[in-house]
Rosetta silent file (secondary structure, phi, psi, omega in degrees, C-alpha in Angstrom):
SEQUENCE: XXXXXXXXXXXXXXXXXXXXXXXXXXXXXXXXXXXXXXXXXXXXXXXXXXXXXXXXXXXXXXXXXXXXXXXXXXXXXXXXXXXXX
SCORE:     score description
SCORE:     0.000 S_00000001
   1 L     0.000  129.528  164.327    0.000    0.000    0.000 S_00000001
   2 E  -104.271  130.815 -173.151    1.280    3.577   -0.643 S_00000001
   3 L  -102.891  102.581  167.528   -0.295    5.989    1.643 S_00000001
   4 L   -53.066   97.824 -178.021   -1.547    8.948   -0.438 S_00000001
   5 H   -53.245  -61.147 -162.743   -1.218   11.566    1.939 S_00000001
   6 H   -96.581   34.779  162.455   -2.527   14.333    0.310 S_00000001
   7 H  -103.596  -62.394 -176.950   -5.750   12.340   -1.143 S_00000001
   8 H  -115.532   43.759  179.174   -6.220   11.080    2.476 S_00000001
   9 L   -17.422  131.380 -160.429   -4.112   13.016    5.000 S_00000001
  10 L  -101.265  123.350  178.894   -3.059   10.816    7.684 S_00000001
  11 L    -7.683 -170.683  158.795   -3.906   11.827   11.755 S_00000001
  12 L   -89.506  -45.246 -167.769   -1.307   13.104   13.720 S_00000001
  13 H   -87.500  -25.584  167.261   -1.338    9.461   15.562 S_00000001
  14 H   -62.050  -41.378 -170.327   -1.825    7.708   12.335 S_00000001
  15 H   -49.878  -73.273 -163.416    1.593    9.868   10.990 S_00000001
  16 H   -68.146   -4.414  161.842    3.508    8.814   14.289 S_00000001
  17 H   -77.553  -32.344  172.056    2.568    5.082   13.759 S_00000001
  18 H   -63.011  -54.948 -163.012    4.060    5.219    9.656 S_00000001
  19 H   -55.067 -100.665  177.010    7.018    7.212   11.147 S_00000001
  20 H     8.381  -74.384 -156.955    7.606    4.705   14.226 S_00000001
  21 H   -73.012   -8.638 -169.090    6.856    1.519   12.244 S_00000001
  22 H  -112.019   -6.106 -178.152    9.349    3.209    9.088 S_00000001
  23 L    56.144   39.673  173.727   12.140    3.948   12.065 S_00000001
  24 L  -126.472  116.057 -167.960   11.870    7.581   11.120 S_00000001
  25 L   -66.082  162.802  164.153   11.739   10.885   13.638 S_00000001
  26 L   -93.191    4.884  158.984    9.975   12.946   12.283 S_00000001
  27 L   -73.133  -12.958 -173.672   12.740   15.576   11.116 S_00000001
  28 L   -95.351    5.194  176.726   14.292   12.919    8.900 S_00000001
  29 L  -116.984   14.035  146.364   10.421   12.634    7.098 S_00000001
  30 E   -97.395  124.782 -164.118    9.750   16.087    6.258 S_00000001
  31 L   -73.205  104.271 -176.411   10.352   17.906    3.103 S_00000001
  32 L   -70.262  -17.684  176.898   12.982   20.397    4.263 S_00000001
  33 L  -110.140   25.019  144.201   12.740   22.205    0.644 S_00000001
  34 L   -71.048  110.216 -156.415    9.007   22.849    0.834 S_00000001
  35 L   -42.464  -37.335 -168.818    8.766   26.807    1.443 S_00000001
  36 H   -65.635  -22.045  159.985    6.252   25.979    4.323 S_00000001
  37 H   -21.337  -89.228  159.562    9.152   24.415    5.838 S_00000001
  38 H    -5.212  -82.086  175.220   10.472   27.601    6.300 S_00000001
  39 H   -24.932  -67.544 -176.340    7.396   29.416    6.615 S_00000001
  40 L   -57.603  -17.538 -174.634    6.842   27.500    9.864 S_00000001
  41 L    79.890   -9.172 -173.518   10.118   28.026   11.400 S_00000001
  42 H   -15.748  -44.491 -172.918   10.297   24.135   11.053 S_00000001
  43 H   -66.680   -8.094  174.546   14.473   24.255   11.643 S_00000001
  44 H  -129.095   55.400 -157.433   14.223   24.926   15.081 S_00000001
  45 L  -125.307  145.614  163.668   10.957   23.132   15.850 S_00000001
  46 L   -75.939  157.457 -178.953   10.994   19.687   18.307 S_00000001
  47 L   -37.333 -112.207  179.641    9.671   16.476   17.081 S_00000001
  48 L     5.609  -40.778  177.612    6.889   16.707   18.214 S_00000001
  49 H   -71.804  -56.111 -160.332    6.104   20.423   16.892 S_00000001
  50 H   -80.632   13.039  176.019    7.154   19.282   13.313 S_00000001
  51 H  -103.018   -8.881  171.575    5.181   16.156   13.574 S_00000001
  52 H   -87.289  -12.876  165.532    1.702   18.007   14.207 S_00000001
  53 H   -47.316  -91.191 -174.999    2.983   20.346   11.231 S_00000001
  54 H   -30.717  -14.003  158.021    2.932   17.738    9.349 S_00000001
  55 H   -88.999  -11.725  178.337   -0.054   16.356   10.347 S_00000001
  56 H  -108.641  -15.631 -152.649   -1.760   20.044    9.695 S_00000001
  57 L  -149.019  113.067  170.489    0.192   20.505    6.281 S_00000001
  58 L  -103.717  -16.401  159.775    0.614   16.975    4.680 S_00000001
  59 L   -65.357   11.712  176.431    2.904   18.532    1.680 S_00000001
  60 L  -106.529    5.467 -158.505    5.444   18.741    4.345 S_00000001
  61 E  -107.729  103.093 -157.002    5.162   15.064    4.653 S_00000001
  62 L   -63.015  171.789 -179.377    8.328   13.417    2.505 S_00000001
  63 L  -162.047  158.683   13.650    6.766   10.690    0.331 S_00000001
  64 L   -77.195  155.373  158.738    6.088    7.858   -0.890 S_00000001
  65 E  -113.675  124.554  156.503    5.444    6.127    2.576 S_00000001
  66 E  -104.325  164.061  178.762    5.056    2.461    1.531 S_00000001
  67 E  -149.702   98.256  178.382    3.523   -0.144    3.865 S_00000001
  68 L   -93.904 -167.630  162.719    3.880   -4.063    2.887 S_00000001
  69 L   -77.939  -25.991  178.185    3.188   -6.778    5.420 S_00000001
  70 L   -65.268  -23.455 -175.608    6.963   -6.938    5.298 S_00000001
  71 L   154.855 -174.824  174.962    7.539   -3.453    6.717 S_00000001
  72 E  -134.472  152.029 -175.869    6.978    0.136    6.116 S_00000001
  73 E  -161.532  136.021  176.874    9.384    2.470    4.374 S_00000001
  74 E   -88.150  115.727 -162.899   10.004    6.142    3.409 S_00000001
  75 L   -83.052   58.163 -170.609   10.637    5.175   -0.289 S_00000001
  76 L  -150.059   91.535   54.203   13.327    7.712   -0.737 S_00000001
  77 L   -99.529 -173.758 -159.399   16.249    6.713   -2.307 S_00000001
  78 L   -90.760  -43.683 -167.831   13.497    4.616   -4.298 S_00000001
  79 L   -53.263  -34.834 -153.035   15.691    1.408   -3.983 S_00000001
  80 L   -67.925  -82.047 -167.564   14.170    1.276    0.354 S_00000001
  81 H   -11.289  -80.499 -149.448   11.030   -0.273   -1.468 S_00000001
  82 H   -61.720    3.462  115.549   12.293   -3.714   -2.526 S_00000001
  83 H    33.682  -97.322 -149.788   12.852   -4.017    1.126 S_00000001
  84 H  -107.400    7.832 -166.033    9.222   -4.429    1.918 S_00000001
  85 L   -94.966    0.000    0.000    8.662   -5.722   -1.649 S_00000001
């Protein structure tokens, strides 16, 4: 499954369950060269702040997140996929 974010924006608690289960904070899964990055102040923000951004903003949300029964993965390099494939 690839979880469309921004067809079906994912909770804040769904978000920290991809990230968790993907072994990813949530500064290493947010797209640092989206302006709202910025906007937001994002570079000096605690987990926790930039994971309810991201849960309020879901283009701040790095993507693809895949999720196989084999694992979950932020598919970035692309190659993380066959992983979980």
């Amino acid at each position: 499954m690839v979880v469309k974010y921004l067809d079906t924006p994912p909770t804040r608690d769904e978000l920290s369950k991809l990230l968790d289960d993907a072994g990813l904070t949530p500064s290493r899964a947010v797209r640092r060269r989206e302006p709202l990055y910025a906007e937001l102040g994002l570079a000096d923000a605690d987990e926790q702040a930039i994971l309810t951004a991201m849960a309020a903003n879901p283009i701040l949300i790095e993507r693809p997140i895949v999720v196989t029964p084999k694992g979950t993965v932020l598919a970035r390099p692309a190659e993380a996929v066959r992983a979980v494939l």
